[in-house]
mmCIF file of the N, C-alpha and C atoms, coordinates in Angstrom:
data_MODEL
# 
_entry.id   MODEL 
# 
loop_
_atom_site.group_PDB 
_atom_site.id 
_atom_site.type_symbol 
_atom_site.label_atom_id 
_atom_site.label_alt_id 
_atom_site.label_comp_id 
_atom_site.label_asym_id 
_atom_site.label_entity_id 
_atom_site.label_seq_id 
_atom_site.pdbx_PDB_ins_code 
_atom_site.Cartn_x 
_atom_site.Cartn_y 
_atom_site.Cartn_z 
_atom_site.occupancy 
_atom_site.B_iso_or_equiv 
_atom_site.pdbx_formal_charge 
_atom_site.auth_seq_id 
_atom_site.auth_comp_id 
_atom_site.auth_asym_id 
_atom_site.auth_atom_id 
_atom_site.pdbx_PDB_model_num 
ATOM 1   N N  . UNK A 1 1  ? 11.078  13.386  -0.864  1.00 0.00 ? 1  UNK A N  1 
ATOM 2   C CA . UNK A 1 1  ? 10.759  12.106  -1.426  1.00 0.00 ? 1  UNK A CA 1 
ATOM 3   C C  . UNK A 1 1  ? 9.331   12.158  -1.985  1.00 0.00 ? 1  UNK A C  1 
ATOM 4   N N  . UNK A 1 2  ? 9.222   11.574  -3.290  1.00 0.00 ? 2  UNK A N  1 
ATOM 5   C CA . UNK A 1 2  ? 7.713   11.966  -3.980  1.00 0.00 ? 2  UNK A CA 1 
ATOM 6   C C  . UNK A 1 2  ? 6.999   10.903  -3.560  1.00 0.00 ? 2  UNK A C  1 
ATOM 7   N N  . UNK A 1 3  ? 5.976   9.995   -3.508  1.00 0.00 ? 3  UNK A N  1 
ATOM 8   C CA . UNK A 1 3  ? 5.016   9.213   -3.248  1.00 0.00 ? 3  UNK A CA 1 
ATOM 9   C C  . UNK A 1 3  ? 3.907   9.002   -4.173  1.00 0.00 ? 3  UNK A C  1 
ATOM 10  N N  . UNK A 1 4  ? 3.587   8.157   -4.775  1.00 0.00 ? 4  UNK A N  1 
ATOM 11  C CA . UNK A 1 4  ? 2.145   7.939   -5.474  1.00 0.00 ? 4  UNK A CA 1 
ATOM 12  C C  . UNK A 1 4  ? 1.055   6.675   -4.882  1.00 0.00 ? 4  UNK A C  1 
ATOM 13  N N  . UNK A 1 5  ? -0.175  7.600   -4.996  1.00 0.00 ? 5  UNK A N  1 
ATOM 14  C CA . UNK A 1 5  ? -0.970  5.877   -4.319  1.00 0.00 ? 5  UNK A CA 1 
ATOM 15  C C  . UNK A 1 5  ? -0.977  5.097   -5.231  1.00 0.00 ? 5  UNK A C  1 
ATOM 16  N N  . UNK A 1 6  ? -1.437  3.891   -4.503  1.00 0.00 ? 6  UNK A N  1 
ATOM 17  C CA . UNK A 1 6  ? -1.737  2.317   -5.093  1.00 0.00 ? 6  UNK A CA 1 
ATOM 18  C C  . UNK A 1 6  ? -2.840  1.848   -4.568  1.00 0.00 ? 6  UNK A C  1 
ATOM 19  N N  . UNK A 1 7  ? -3.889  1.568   -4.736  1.00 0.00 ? 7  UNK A N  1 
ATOM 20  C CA . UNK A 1 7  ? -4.917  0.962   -4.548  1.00 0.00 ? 7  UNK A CA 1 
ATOM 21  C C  . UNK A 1 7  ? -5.011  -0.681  -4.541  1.00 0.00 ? 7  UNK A C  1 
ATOM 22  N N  . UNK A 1 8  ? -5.775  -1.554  -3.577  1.00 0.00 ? 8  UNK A N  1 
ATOM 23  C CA . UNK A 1 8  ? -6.012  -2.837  -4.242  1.00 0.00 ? 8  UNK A CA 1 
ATOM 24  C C  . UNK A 1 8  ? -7.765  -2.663  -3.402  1.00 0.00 ? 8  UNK A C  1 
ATOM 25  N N  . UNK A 1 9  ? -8.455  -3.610  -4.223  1.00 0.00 ? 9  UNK A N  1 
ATOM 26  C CA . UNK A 1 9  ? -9.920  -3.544  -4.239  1.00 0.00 ? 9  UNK A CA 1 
ATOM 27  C C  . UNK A 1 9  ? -9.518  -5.382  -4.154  1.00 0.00 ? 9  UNK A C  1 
ATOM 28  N N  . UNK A 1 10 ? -10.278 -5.444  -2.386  1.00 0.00 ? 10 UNK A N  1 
ATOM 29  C CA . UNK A 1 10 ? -10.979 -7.507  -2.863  1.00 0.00 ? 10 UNK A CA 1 
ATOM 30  C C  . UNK A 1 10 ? -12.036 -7.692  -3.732  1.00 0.00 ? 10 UNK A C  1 
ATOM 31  N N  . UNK A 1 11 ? -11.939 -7.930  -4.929  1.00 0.00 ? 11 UNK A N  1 
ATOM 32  C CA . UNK A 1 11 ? -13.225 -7.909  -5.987  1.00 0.00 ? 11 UNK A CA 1 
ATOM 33  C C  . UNK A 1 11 ? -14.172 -8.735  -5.697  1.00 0.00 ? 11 UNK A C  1 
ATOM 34  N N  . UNK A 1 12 ? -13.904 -9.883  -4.888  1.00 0.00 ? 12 UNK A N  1 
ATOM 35  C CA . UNK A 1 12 ? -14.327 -10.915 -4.684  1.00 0.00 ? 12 UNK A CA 1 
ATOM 36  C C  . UNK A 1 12 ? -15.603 -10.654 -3.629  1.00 0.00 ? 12 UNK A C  1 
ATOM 37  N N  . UNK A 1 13 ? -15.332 -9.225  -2.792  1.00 0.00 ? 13 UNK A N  1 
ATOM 38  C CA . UNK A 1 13 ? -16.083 -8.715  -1.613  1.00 0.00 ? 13 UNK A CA 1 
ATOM 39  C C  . UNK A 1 13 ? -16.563 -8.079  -2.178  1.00 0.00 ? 13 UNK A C  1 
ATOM 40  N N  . UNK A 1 14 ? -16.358 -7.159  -3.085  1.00 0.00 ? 14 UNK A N  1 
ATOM 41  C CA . UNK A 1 14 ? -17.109 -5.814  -3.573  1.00 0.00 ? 14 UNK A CA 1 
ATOM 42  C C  . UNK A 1 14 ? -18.548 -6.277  -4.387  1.00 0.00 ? 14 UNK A C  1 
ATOM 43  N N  . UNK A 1 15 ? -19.296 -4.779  -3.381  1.00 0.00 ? 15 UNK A N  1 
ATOM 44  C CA . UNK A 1 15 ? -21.141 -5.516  -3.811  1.00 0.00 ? 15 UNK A CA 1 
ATOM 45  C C  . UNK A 1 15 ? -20.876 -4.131  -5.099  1.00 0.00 ? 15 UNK A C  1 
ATOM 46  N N  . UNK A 1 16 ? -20.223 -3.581  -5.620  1.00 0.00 ? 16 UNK A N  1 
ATOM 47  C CA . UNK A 1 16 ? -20.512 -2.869  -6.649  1.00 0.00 ? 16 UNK A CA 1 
ATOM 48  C C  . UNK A 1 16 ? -20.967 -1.453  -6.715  1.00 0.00 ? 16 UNK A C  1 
ATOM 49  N N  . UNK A 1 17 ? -21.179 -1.250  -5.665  1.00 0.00 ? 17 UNK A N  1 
ATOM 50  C CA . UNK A 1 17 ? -22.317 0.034   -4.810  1.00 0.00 ? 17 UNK A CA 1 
ATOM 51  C C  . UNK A 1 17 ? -21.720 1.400   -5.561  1.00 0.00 ? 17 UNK A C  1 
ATOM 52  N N  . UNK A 1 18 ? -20.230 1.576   -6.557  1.00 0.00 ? 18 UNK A N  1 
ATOM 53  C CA . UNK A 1 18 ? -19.994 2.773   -6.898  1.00 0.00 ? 18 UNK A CA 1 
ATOM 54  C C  . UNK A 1 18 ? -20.006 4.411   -5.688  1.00 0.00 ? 18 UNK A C  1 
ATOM 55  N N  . UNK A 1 19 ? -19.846 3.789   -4.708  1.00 0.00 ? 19 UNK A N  1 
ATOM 56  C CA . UNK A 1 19 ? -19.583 4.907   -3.858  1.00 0.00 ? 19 UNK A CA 1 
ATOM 57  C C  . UNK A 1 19 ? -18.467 5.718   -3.831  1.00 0.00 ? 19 UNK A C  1 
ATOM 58  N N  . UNK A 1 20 ? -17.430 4.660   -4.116  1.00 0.00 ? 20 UNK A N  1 
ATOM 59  C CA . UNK A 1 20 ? -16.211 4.930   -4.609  1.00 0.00 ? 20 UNK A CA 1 
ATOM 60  C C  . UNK A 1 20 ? -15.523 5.487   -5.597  1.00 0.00 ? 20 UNK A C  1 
ATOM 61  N N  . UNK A 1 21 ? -16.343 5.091   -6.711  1.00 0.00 ? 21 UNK A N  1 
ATOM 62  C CA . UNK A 1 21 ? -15.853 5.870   -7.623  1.00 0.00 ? 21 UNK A CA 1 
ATOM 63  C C  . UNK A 1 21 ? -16.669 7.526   -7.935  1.00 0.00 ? 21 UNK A C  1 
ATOM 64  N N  . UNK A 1 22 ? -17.583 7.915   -7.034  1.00 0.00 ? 22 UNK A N  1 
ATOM 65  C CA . UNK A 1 22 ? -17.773 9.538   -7.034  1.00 0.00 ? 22 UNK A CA 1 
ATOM 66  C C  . UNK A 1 22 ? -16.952 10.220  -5.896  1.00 0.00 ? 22 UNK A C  1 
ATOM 67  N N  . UNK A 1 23 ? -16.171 8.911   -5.078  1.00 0.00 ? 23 UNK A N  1 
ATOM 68  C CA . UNK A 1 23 ? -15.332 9.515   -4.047  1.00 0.00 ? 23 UNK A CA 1 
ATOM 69  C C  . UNK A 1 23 ? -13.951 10.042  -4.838  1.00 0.00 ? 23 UNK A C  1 
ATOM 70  N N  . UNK A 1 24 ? -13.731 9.076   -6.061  1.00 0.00 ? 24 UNK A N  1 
ATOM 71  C CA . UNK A 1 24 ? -12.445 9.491   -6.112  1.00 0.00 ? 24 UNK A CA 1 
ATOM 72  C C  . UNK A 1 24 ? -11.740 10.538  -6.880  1.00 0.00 ? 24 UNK A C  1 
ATOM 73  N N  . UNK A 1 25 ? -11.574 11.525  -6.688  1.00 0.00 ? 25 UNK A N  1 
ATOM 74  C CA . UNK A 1 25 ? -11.054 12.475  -7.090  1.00 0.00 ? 25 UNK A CA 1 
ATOM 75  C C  . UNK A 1 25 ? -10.301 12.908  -8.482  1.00 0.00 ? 25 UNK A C  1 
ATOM 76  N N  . UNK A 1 26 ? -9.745  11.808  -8.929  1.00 0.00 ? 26 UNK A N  1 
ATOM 77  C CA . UNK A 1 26 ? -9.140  11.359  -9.804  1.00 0.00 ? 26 UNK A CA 1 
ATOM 78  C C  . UNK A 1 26 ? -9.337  10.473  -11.077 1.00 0.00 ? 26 UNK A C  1 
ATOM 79  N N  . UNK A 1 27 ? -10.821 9.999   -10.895 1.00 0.00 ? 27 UNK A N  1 
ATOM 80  C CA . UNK A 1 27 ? -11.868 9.488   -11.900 1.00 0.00 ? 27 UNK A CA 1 
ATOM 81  C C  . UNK A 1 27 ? -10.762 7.959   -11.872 1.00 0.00 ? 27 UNK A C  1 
ATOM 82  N N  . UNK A 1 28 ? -9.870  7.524   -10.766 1.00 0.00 ? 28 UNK A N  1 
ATOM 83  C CA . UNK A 1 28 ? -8.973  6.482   -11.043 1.00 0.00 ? 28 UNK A CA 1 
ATOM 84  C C  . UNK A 1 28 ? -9.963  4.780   -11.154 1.00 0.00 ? 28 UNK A C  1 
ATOM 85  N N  . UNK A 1 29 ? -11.585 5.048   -10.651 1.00 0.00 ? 29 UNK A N  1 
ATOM 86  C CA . UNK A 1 29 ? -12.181 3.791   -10.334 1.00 0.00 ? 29 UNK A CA 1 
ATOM 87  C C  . UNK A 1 29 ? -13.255 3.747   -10.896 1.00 0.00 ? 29 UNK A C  1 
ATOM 88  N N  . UNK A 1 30 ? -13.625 2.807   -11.447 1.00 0.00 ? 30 UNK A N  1 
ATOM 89  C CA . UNK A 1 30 ? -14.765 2.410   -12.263 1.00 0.00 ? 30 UNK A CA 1 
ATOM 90  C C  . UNK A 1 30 ? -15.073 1.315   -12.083 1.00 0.00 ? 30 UNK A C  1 
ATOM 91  N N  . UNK A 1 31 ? -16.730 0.673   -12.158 1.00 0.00 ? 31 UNK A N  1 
ATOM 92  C CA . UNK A 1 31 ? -17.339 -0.685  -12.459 1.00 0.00 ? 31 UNK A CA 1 
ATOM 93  C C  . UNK A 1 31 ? -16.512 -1.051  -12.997 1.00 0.00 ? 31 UNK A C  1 
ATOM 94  N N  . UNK A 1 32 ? -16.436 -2.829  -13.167 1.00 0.00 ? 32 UNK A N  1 
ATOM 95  C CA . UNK A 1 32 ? -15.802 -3.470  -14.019 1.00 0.00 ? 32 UNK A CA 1 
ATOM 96  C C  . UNK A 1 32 ? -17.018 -3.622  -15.063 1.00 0.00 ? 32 UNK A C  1 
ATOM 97  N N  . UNK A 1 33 ? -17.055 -4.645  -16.309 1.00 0.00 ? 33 UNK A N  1 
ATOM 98  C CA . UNK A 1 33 ? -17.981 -4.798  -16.916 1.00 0.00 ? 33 UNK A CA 1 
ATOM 99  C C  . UNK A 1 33 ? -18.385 -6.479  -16.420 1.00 0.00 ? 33 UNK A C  1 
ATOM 100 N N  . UNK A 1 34 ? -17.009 -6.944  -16.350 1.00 0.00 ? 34 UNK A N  1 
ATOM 101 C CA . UNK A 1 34 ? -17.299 -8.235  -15.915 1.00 0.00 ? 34 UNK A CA 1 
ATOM 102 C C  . UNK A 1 34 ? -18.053 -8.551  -14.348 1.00 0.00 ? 34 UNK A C  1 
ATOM 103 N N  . UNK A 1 35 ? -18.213 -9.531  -13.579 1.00 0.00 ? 35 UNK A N  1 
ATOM 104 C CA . UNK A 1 35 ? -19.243 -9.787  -12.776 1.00 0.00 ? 35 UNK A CA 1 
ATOM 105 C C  . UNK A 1 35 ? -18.226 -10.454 -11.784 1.00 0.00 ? 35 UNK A C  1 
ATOM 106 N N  . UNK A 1 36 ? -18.177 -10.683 -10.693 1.00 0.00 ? 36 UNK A N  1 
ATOM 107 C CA . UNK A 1 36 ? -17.312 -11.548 -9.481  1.00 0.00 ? 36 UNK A CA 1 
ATOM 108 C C  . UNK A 1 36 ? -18.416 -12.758 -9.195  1.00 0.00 ? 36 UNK A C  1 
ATOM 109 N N  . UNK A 1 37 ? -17.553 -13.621 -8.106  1.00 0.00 ? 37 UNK A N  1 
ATOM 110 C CA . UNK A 1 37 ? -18.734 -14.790 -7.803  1.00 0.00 ? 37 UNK A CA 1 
ATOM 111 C C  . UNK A 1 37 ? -19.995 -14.679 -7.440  1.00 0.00 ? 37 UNK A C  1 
ATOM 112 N N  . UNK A 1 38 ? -20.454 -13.501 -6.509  1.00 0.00 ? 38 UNK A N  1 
ATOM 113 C CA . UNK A 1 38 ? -21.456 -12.996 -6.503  1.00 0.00 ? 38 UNK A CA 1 
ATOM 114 C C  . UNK A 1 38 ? -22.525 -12.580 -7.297  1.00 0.00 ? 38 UNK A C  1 
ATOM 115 N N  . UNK A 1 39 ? -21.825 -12.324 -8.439  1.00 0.00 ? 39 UNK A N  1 
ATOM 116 C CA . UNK A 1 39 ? -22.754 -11.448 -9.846  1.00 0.00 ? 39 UNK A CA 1 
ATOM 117 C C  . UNK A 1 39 ? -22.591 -9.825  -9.314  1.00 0.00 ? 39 UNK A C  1 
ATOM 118 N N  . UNK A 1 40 ? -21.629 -9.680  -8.833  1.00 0.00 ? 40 UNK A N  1 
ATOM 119 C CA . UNK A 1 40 ? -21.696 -8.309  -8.930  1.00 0.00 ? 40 UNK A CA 1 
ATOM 120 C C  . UNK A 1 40 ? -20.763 -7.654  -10.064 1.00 0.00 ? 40 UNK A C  1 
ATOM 121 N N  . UNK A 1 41 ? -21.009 -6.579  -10.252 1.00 0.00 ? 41 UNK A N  1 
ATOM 122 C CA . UNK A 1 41 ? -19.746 -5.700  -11.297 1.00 0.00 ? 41 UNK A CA 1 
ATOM 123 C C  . UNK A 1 41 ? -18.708 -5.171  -10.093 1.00 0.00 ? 41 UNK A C  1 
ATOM 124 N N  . UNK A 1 42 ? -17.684 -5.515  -9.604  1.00 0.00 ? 42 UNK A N  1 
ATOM 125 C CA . UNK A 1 42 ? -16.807 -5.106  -8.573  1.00 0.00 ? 42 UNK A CA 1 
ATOM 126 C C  . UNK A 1 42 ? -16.137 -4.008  -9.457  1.00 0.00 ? 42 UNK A C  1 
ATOM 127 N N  . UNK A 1 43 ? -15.709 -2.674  -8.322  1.00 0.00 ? 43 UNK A N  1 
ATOM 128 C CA . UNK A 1 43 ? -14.657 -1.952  -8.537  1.00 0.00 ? 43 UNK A CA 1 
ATOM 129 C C  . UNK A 1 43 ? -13.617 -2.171  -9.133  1.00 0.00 ? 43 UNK A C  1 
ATOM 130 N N  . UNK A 1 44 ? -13.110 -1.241  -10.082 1.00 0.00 ? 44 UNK A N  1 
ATOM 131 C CA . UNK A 1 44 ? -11.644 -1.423  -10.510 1.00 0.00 ? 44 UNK A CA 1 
ATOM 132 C C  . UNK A 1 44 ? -11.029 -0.157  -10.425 1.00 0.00 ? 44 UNK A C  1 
ATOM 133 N N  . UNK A 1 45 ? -9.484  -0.119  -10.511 1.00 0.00 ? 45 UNK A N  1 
ATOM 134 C CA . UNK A 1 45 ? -8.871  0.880   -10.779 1.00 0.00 ? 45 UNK A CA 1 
ATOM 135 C C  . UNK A 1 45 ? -8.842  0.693   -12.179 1.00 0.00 ? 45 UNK A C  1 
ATOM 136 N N  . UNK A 1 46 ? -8.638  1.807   -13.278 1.00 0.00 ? 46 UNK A N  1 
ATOM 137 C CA . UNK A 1 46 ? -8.444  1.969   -14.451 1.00 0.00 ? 46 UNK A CA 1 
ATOM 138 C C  . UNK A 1 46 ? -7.307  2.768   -14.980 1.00 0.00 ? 46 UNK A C  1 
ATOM 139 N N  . UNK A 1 47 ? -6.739  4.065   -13.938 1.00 0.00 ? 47 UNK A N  1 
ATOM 140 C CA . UNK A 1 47 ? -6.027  4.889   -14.227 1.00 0.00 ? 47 UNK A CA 1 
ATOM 141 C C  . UNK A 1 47 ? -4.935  4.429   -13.298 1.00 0.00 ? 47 UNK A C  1 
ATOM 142 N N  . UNK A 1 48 ? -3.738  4.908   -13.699 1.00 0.00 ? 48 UNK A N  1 
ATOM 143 C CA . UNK A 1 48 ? -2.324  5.057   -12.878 1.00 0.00 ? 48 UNK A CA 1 
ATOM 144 C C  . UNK A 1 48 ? -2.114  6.380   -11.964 1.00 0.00 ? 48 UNK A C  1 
ATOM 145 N N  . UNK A 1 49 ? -3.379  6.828   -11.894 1.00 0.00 ? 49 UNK A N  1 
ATOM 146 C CA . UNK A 1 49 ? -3.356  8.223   -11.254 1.00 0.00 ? 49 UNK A CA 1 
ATOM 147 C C  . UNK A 1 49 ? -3.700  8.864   -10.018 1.00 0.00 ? 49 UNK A C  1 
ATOM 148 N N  . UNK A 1 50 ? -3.657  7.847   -9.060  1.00 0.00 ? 50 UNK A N  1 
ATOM 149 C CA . UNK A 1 50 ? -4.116  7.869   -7.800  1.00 0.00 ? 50 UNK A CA 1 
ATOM 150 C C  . UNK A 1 50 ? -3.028  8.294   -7.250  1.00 0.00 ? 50 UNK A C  1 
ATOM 151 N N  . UNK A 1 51 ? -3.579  9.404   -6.196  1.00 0.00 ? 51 UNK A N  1 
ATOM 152 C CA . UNK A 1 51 ? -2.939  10.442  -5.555  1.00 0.00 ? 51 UNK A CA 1 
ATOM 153 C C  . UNK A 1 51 ? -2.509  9.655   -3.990  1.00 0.00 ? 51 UNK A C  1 
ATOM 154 N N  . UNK A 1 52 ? -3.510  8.525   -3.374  1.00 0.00 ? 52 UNK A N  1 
ATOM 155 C CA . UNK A 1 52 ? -2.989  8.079   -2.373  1.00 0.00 ? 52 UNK A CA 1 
ATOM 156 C C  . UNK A 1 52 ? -4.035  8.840   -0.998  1.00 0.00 ? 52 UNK A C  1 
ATOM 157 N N  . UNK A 1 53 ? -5.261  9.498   -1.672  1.00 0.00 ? 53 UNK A N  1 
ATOM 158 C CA . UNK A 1 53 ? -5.923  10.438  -0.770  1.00 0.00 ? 53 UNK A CA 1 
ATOM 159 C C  . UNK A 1 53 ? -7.261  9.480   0.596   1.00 0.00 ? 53 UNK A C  1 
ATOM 160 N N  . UNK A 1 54 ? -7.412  8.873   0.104   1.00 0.00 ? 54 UNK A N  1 
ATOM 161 C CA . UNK A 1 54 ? -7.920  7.707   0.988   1.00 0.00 ? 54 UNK A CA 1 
ATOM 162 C C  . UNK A 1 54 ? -9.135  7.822   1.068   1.00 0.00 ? 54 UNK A C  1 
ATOM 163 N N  . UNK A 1 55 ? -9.915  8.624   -0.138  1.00 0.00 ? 55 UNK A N  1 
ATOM 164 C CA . UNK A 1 55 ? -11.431 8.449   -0.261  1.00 0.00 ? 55 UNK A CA 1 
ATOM 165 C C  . UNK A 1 55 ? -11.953 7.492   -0.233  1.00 0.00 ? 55 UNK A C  1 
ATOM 166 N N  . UNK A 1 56 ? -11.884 6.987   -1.224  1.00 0.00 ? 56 UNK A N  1 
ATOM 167 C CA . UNK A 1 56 ? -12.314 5.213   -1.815  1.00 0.00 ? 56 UNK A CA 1 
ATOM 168 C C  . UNK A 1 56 ? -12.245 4.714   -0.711  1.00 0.00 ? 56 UNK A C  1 
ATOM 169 N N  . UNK A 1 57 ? -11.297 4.078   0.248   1.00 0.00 ? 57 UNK A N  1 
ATOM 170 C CA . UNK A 1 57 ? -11.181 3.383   1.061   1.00 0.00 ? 57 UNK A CA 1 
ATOM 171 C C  . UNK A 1 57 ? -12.440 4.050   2.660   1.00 0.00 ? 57 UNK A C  1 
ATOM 172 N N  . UNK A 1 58 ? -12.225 4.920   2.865   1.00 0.00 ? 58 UNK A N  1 
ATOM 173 C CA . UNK A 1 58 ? -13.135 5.925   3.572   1.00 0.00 ? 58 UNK A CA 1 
ATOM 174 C C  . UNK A 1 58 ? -14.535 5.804   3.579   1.00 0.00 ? 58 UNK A C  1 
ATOM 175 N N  . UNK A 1 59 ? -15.220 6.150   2.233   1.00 0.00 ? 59 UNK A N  1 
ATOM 176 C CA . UNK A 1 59 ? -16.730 5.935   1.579   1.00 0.00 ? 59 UNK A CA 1 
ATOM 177 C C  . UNK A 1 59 ? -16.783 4.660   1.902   1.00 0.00 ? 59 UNK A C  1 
ATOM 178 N N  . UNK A 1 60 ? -16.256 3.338   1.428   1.00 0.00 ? 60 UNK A N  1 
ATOM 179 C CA . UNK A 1 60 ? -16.650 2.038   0.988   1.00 0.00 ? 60 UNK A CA 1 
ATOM 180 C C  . UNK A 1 60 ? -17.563 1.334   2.500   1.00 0.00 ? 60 UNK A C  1 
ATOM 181 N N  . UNK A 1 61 ? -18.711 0.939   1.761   1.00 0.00 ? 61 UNK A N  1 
ATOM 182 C CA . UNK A 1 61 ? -19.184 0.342   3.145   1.00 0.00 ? 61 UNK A CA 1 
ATOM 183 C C  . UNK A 1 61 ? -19.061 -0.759  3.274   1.00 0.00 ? 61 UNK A C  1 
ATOM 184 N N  . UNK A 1 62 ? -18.279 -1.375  2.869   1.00 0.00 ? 62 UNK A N  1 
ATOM 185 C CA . UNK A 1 62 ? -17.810 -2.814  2.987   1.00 0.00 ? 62 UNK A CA 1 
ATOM 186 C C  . UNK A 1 62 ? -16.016 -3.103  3.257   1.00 0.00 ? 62 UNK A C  1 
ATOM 187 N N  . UNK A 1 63 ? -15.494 -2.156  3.256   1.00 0.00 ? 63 UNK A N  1 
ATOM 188 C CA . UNK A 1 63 ? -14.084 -1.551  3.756   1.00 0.00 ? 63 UNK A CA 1 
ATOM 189 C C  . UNK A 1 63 ? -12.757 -2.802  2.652   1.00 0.00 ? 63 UNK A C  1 
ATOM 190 N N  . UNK A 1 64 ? -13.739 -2.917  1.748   1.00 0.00 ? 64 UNK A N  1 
ATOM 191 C CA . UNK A 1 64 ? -12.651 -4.002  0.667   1.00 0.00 ? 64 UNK A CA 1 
ATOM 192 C C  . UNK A 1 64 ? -11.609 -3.118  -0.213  1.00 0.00 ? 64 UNK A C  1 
ATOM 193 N N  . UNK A 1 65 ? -11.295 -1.819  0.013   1.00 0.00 ? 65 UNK A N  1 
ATOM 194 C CA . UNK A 1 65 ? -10.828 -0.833  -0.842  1.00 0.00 ? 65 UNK A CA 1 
ATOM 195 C C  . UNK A 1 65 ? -9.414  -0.739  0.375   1.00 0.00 ? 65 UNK A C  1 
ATOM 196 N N  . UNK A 1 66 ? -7.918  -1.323  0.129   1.00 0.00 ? 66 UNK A N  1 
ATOM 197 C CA . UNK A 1 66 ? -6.700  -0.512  0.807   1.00 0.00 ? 66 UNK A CA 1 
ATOM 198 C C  . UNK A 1 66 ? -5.921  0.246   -0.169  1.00 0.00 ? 66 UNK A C  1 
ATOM 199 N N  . UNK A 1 67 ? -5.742  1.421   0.788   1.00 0.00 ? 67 UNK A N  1 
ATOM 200 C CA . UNK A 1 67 ? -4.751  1.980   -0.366  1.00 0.00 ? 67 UNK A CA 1 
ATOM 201 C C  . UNK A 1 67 ? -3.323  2.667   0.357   1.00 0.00 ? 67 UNK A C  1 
ATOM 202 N N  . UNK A 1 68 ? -2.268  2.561   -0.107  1.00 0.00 ? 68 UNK A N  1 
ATOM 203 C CA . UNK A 1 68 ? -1.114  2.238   0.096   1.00 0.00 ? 68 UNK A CA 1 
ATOM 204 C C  . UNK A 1 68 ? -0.330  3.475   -0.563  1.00 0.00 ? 68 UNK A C  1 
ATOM 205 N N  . UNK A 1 69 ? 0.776   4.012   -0.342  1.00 0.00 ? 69 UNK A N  1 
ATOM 206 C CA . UNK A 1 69 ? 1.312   5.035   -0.494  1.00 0.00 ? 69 UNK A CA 1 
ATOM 207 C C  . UNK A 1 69 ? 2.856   4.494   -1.119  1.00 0.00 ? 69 UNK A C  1 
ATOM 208 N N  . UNK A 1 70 ? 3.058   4.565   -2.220  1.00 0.00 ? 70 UNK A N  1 
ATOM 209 C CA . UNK A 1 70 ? 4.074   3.755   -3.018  1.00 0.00 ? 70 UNK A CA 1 
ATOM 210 C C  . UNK A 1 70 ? 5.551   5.063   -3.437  1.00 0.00 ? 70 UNK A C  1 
ATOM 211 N N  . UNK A 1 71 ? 6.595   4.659   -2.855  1.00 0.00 ? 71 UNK A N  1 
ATOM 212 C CA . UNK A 1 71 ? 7.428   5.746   -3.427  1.00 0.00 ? 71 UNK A CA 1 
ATOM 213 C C  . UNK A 1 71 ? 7.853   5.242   -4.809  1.00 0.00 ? 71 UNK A C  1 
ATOM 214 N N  . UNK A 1 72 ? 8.334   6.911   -5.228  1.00 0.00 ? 72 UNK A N  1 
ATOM 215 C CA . UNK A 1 72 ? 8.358   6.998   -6.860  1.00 0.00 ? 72 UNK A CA 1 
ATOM 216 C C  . UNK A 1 72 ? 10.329  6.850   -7.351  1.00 0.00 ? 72 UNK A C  1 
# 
């Protein structure tokens, strides 16, 4: 059975810190450009290409990053 990850990011929590996206392996996460209630630039996924490896979620020091293992 094949599997692909899925990511969700609370944008609403995320201070922006980009830890995540040198975690992820897969170049799948980037700043947004836009800003959350805070004024921060929160995380996004951008790519469909997440492997499901659990960096992002791991690094994040604010633990707003789950990621989920989706069959194909």
């Amino acid at each position: 059975m094949a599997f692909k990850g899925e990511i969700v990011i609370d944008k609403e929590r995320c201070k922006g810190c980009a830890v995540c996206v040198g975690a992820c392996p897969n170049q799948v996460i980037e700043l947004s450009k836009n800003v959350n209630g805070k004024g921060y630039n929160y995380a996004e996924a951008v790519k469909d290409a997440c492997i499901g490896c659990t960096s992002c979620a791991i690094v994040c020091p604010d633990g707003v990053i789950s990621v989920y293992k989706v069959k194909l």
